[in-house]
DOPALUM-487462 format. One line per 4 residues: their letters; for each residue x, y, z of N, C-alpha, C. Coordinates in pm, whole numbers, plus 50000, padded with zeros to 5 digits. Layout:
REM residues N
A> X:Y:Z:X:Y:Z:X:Y:Z | ... $
REM end
This chain:
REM residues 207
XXXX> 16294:44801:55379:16409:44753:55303:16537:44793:55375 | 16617:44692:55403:16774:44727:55503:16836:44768:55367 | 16959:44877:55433:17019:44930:55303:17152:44931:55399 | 17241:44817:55362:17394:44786:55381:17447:44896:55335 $
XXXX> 17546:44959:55461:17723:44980:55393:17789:44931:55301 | 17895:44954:55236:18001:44858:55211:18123:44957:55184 | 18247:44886:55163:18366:44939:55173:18385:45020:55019 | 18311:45037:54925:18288:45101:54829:18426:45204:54800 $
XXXX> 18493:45230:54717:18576:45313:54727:18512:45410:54591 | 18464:45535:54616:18441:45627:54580:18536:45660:54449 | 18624:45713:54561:18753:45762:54417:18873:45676:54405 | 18837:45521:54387:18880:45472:54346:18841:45419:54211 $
XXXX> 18674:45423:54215:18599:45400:54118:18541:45511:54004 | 18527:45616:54079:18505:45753:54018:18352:45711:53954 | 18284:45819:53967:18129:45738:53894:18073:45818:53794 | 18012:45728:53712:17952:45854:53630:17800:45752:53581 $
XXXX> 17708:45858:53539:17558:45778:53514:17560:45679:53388 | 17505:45579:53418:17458:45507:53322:17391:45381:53435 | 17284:45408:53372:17247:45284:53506:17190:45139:53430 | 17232:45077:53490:17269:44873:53478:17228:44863:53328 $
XXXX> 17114:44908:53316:17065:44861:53115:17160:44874:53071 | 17285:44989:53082:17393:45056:52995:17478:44927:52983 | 17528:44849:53128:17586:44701:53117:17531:44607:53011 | 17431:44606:52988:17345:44509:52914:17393:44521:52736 $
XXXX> 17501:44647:52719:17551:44640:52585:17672:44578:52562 | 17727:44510:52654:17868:44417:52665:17794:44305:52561 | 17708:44221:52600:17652:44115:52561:17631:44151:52431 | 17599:44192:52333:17580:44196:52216:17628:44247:52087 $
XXXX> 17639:44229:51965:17700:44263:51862:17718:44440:51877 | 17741:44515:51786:17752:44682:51773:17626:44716:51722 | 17553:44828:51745:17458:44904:51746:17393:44910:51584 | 17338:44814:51524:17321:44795:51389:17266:44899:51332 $
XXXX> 17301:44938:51174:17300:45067:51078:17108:45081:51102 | 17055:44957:51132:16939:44953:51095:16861:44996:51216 | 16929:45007:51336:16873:45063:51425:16887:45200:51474 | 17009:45231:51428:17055:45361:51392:16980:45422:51311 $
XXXX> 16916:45436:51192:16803:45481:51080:16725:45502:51198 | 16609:45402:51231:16484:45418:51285:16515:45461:51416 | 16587:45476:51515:16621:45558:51630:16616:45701:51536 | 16747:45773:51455:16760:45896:51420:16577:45912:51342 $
XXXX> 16498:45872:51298:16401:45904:51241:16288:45942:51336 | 16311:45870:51463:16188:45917:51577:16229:45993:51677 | 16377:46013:51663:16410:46152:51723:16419:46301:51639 | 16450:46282:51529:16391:46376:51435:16243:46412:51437 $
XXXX> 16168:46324:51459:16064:46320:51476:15987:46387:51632 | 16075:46347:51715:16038:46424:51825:15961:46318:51906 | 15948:46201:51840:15902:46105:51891:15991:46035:52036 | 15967:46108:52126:16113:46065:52257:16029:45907:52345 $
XXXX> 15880:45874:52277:15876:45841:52370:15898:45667:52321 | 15888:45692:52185:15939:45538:52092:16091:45576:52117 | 16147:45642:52045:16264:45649:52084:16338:45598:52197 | 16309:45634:52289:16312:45504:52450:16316:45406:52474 $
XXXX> 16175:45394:52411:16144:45235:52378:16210:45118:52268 | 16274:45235:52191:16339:45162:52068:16532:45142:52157 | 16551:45242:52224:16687:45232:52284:16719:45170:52379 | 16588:45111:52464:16607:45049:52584:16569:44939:52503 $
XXXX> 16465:44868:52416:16499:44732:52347:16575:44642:52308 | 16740:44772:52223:16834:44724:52183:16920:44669:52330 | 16905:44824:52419:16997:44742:52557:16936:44642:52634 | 16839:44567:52647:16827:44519:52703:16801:44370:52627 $
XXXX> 16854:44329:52461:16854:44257:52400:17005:44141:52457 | 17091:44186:52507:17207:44185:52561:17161:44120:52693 | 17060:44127:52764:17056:44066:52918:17063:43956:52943 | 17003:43873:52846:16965:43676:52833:16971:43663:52938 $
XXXX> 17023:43560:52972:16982:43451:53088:17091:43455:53186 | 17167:43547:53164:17289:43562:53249:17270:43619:53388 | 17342:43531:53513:17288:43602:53584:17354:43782:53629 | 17285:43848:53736:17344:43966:53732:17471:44060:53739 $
XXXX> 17535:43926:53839:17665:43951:53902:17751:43946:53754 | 17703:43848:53623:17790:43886:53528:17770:44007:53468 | 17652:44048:53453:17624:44165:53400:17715:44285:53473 | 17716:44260:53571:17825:44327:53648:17973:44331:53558 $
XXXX> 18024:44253:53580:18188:44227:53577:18190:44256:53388 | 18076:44208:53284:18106:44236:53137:18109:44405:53164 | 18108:44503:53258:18137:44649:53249:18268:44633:53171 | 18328:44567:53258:18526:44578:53204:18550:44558:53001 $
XXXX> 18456:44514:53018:18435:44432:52853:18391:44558:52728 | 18337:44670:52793:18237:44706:52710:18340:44748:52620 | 18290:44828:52487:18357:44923:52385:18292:45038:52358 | 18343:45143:52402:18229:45278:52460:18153:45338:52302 $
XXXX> 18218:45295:52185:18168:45334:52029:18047:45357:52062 | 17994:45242:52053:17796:45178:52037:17728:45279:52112 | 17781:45302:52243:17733:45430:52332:17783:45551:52288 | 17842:45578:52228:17892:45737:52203:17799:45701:52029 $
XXXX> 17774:45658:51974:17683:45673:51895:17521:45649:51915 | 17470:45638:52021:17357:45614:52076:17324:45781:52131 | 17423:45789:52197:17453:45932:52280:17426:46006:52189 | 17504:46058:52027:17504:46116:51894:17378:46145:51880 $
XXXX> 17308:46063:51865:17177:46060:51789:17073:46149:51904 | 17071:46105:52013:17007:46161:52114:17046:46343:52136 | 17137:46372:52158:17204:46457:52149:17159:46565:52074 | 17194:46502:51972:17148:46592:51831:17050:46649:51800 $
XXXX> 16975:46517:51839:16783:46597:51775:16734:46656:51902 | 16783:46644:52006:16712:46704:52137:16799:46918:52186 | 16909:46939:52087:16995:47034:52042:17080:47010:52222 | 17117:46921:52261:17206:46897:52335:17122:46875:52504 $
XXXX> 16993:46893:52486:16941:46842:52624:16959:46705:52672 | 16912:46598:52564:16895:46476:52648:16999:46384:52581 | 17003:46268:52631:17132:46175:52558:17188:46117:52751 | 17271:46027:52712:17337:45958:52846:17453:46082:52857 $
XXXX> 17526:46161:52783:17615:46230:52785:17606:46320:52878 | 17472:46401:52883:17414:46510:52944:17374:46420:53078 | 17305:46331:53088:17299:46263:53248:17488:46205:53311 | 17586:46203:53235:17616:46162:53311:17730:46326:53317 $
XXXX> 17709:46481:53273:17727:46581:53310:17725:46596:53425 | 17564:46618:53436:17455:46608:53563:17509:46573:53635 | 17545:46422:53628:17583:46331:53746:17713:46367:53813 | 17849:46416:53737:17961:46422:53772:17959:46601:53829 $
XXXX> 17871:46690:53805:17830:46791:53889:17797:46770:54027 | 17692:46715:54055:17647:46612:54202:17756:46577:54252 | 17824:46464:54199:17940:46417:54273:18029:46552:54339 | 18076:46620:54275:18163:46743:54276:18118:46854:54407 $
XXXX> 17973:46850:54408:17929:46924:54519:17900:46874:54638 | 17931:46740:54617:17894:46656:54780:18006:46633:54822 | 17972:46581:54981:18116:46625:55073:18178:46489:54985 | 18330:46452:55046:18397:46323:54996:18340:46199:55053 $
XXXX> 18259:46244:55170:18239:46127:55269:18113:46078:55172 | 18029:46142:55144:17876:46100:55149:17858:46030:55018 | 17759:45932:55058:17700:45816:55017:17691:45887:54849 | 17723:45809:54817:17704:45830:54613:17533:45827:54590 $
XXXX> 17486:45746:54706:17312:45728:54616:17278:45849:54702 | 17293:45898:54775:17244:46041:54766:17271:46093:54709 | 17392:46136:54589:17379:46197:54511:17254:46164:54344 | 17267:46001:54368:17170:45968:54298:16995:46012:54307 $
XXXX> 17011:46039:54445:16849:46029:54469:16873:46231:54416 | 16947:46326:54382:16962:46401:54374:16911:46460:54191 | 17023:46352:54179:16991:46338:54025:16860:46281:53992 | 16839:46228:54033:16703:46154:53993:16553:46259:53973 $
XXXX> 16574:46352:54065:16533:46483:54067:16519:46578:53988 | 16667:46601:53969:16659:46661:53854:16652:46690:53722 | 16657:46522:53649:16588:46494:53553:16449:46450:53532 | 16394:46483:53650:16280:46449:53658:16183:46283:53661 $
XXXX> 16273:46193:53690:16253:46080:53709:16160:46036:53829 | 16186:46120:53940:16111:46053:54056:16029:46206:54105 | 15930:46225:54169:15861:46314:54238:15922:46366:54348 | 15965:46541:54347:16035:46566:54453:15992:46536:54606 $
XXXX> 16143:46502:54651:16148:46420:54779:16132:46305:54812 | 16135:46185:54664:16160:46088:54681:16303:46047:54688 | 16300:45908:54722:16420:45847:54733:16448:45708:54633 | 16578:45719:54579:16622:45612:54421:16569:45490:54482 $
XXXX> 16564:45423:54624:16571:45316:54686:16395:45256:54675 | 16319:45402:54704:16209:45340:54692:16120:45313:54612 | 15973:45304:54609:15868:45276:54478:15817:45400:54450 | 15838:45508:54467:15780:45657:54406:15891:45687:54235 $
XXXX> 15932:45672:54193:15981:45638:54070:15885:45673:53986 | 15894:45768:53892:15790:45768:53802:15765:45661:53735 | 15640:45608:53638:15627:45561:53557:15613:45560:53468 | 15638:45536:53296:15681:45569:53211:15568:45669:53139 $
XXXX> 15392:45658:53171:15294:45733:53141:15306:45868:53203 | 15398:45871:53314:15402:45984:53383:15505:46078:53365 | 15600:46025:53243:15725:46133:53197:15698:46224:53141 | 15773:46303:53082:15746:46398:52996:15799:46401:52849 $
XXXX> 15695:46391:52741:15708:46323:52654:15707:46473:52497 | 15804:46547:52571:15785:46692:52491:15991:46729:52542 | 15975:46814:52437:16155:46886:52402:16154:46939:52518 | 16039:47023:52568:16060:47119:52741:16086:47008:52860 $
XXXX> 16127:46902:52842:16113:46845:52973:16223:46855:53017 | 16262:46828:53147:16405:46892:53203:16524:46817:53117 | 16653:46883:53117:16776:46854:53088:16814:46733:53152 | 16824:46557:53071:16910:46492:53137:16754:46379:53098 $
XXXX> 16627:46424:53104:16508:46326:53125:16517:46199:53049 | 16524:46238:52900:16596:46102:52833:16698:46053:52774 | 16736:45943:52719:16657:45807:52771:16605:45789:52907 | 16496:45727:52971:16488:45714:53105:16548:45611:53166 $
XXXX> 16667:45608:53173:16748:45471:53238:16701:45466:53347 | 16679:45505:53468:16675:45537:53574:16589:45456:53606 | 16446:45566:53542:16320:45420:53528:16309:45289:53517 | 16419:45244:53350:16406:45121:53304:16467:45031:53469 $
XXXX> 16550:45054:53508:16602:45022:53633:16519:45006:53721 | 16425:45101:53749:16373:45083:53874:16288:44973:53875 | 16213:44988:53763:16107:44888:53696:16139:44752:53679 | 16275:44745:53623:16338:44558:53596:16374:44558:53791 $
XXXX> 16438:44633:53876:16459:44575:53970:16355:44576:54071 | 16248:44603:54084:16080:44587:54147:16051:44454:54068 | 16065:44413:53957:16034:44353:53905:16102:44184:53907 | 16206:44224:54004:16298:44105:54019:16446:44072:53922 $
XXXX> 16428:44164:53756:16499:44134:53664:16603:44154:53654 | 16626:44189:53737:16788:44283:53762:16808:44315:53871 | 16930:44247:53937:16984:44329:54019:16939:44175:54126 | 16961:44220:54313:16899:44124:54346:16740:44114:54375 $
XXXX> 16676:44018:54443:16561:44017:54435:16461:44103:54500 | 16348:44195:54464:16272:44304:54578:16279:44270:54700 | 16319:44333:54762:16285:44366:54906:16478:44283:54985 | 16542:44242:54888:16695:44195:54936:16737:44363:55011 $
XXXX> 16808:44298:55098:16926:44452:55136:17018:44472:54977 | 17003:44611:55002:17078:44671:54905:17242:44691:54978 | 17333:44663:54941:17467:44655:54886:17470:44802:54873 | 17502:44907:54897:17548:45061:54853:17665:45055:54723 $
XXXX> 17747:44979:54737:17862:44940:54654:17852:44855:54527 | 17817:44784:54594:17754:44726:54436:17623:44770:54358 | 17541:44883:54446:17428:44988:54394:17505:45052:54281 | 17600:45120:54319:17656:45191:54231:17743:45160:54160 $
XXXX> 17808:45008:54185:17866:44954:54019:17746:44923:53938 | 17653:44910:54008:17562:44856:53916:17509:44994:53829 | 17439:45085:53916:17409:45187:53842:17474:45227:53778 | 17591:45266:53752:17695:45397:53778:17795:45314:53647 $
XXXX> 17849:45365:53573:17975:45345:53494:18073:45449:53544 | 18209:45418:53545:18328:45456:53588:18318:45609:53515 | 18428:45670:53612:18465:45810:53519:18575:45841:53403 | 18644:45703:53447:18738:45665:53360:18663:45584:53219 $
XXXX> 18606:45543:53248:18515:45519:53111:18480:45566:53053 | 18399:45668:53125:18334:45768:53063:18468:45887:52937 | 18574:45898:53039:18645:45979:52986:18681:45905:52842 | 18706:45763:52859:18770:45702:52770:18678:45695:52678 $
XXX> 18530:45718:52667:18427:45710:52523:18470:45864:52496 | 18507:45948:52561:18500:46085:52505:18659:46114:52445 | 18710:46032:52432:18881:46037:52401:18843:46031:52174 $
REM end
């Protein structure tokens, strides 16, 4: 797989985790009361691994038929609420381990310790690590990615593990569903608009 440069501006964009599913909540109404109940009931429950499955359903109800490049550009669109109450719920029942909040901690730590020059998906393939998503010494680019039988489906699993965005990602884009097609050169720049939500976003759901 060729893996393109591009003129990417780092800190112009500032990055923080949420990878492409997170786009997929532009497209659709606000986070309904009714999905809110049965999410908070299987994380109370401890149930992380419906829980997932119930949170990556709603985001990816939002994808339709659009192609990716819009999924792209509706970032500008989003309204960070729906996610800072998704985040809430996760948060809460996990006593502050897992949630997108805590991955995109993680993530803006990474950034902070790498030089200015270096590639953002190395910091990804970093993170990816340390939530335990991929088997150490893999790389975000390739097919060693865990699979969803292979997570860890208990409160001890590392800080940051769920939701598994990372996964849902790797899986829709092997899969063709996202993003461009297997085996296309990867774009570095548009890797990480795609993955990645702004830091200014981020700041702005936490305002």
């Amino acid at each position: 797989m060729t893996i393109r440069k591009s003129g990417f501006d780092r800190r112009r964009w500032g990055l923080t985790i949420g990878i492409v599913s997170l786009t997929l909540l532009l497209a659709i109404p606000g986070f309904s009361n009714d999905y809110a109940a049965v999410l908070a009931r299987q994380l109370t429950a401890r149930d992380f691994r419906a829980a997932d499955a119930l949170t990556q359903q709603w985001l990816e109800q939002a994808a339709g038929s659009g192609d990716w490049r819009e999924q792209q550009a509706a970032i500008a669109r989003f309204s960070c609420s729906e996610l800072q109450r998704i985040d809430a719920l996760w948060q809460s029942a996990s006593e502050g381990r897992f949630g997108i909040g805590i991955q995109a901690q993680l993530w803006a730590q990474l950034l902070a310790a790498a030089p200015t020059d270096a590639e953002p998906i190395q910091a990804y393939g970093r993170l990816t690590e340390q939530v335990g998503w991929v088997a150490p010494g893999s790389q975000p680019w390739d097919y060693r990615h865990r699979v969803l039988s292979e997570l860890t489906f208990a409160a001890t699993a590392p800080a940051g593990h769920w939701p598994a965005l990372g996964v849902w990602y790797m899986t829709r884009w092997q899969e063709g569903m996202m993003g461009p097609p297997p085996g296309a050169p990867i774009d570095i720049g548009g890797l990480d608009r795609t993955l990645f939500l702004t830091e200014q976003w981020w700041a702005r759901s936490q305002a």
